[in-house]
N, C-alpha and C positions, 0 to 999 in steps of 0.2 A: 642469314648470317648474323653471329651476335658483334663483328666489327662493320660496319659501313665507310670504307673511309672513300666514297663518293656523299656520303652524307654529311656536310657540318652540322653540329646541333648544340649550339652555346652552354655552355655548363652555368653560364649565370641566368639563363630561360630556366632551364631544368632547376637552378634551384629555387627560382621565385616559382615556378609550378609546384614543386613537390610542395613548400610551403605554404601555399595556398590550397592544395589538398590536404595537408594536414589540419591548416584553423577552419575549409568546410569539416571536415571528418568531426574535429571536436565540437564545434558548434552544431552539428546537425545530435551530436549524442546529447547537448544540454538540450537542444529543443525535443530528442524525442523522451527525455528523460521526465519530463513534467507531466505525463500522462501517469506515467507511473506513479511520480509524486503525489499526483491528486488523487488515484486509487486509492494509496496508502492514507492519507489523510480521511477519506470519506470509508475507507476499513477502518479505521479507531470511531468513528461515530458510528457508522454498523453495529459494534460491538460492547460499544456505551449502553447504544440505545436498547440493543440487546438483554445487558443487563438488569439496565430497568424496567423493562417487559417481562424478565423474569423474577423479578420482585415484586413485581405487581400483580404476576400472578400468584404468588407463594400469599401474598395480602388476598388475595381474593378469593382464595381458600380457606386459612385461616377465617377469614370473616366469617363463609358458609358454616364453619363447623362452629362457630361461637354464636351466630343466631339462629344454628342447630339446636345447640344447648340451653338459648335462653329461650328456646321456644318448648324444651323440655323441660324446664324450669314451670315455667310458668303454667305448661299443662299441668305439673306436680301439683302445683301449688293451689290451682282449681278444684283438682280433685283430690287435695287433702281438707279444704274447705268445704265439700262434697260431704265429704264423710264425715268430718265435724261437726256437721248438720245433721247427719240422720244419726249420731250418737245420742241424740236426743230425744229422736223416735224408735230407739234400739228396743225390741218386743222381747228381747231376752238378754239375759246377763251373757251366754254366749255368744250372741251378735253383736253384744256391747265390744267384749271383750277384742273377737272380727276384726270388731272397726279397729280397735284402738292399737292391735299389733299394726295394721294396715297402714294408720296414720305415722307410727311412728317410723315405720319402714320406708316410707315416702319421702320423711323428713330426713331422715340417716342419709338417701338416695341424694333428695335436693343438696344437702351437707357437702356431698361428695361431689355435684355437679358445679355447684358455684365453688370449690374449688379450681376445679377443671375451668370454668369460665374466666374464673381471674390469672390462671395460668396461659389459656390462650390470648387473653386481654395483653399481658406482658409479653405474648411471642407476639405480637400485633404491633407493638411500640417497638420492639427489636426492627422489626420487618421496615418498619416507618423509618427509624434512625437508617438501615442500610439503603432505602429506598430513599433518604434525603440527600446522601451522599453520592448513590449513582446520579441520580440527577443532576447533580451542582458539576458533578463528572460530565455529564454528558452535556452543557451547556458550555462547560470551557472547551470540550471539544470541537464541539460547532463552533464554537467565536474564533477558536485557536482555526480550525479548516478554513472561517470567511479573511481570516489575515493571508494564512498561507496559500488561498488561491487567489488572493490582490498582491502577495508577491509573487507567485509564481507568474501569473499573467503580465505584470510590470516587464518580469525577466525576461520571457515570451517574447514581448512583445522588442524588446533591445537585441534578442539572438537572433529575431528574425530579420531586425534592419542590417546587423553584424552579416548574416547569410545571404542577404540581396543584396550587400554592398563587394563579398567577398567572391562570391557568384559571377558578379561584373568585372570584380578585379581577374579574374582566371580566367571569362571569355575574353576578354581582352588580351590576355598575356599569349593564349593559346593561337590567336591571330598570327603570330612570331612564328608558331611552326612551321618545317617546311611544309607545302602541300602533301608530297611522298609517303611523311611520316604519320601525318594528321590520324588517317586510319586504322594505323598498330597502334598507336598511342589513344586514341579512343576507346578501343576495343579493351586495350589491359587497365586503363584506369576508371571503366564502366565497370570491371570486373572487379578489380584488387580495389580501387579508390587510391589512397594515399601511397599502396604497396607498390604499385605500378611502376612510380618512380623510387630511387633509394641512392643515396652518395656511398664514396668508397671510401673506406676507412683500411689501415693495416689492408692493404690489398685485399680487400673484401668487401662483398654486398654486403650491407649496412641491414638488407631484405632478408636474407638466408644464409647469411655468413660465407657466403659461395667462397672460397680462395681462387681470384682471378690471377690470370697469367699475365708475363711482362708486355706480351702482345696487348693485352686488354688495358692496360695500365697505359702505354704509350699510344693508344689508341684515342683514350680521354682525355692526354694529354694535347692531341692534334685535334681537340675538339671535334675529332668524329665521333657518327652515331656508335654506343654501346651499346649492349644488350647482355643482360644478365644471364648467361649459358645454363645456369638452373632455373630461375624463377621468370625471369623472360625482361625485369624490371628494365626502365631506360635508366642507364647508370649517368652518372658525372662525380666532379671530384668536388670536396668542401674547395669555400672560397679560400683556405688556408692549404689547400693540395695543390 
């Protein structure tokens, strides 16, 4: 039956319950919400740090091909010394000559290499300035993370005494039940939580907008038990109805 009128059930009970379902409800959302918060925060240093693993790698590439080069460099430059030398022991004006295209072809080569070397040398300083910046990036990140989870745990730790104090205040209140009811009203506010219970406004659930009847209406006014003919909610009127 959504009327009980063997059942009184105080409209001023029902609204310190429903109200104390609503600040557990919101309070349980600030406590479960700081997991998430500290995800988010330790995902921006993931992805700092990210960055500067990838610029350190791009550095440490760069480097391979520059001590690539200066180690081609410097074979050149051996073996245009090389041939320098046996210009000297050249047995003919043709072998003279061998050499001397050889050497200068070598030097043309090196020319073009220590270009290339000093061209990687300044993607290398590029890489250094972006690789300074991530870092200093990823350092305020961490400091910024070690703040925000000494407040978030500060906050934690106030939602939680707010939750065992509000916890107490609603088994206590619930004591007030009749015995009778104890069990429908366990059952829908284990399910719905806050929704369970709901005031009537404009002759309506405040829950589902149900439009209740004058029966239901003078039902809550004889302080009997209501029950919300769509959503099942235990009804009562504001302290102003």
């Amino acid at each position: 039956m959504a009327v009980d009128t063997k059942i009184q059930l105080s409209a001023e009970l029902l609204r310190t319950l429903h109200r104390l379902h609503r600040q557990l409800a919101d309070l349980r959302t600030q406590r479960d919400r700081a997991p998430i918060q500290i995800k988010a925060s330790q995902a921006r240093i993931s992805a700092a740090s990210a960055e500067v693993d990838a610029i350190k790698a791009k550095k440490k590439a760069a480097k391979m091909v520059c001590d690539q080069k200066e180690l081609q460099l410097k074979e050149r430059e051996a073996r245009i010394s090389d041939l320098e030398t046996k210009l000297n022991t050249a047995a003919s004006n043709r072998e003279f000559s061998t050499l001397q295209e050889q050497i200068a072809a070598d030097k043309k080569a090196n020319e073009v290499q220590s270009d290339e070397v000093l061209e990687v040398f300044e993607l290398i300083d590029g890489i250094n300035e972006k690789l300074a910046v991530a870092e200093a990036t990823l350092a305020n990140e961490q400091e910024d993370n070690n703040l925000r989870i000494g407040e978030i745990e500060a906050r934690q730790k106030v939602v939680q005494e707010s939750l065992d104090r509000v916890e107490g205040e609603l088994l206590q209140a619930e004591t007030e039940l009749p015995s009778v009811v104890k069990g429908d009203y366990k059952r829908i506010t284990d399910a719905k939580g806050e929704e369970g219970l709901a005031a009537v406004e404009d002759e309506s659930c405040t829950a589902c907008n149900q439009r209740l009847t004058t029966q239901f209406i003078e039902g809550l006014r004889m302080s009997n038990l209501v029950r919300c003919p769509n959503c099942d909610a235990f009804l009562y009127l504001p302290a102003n109805g």
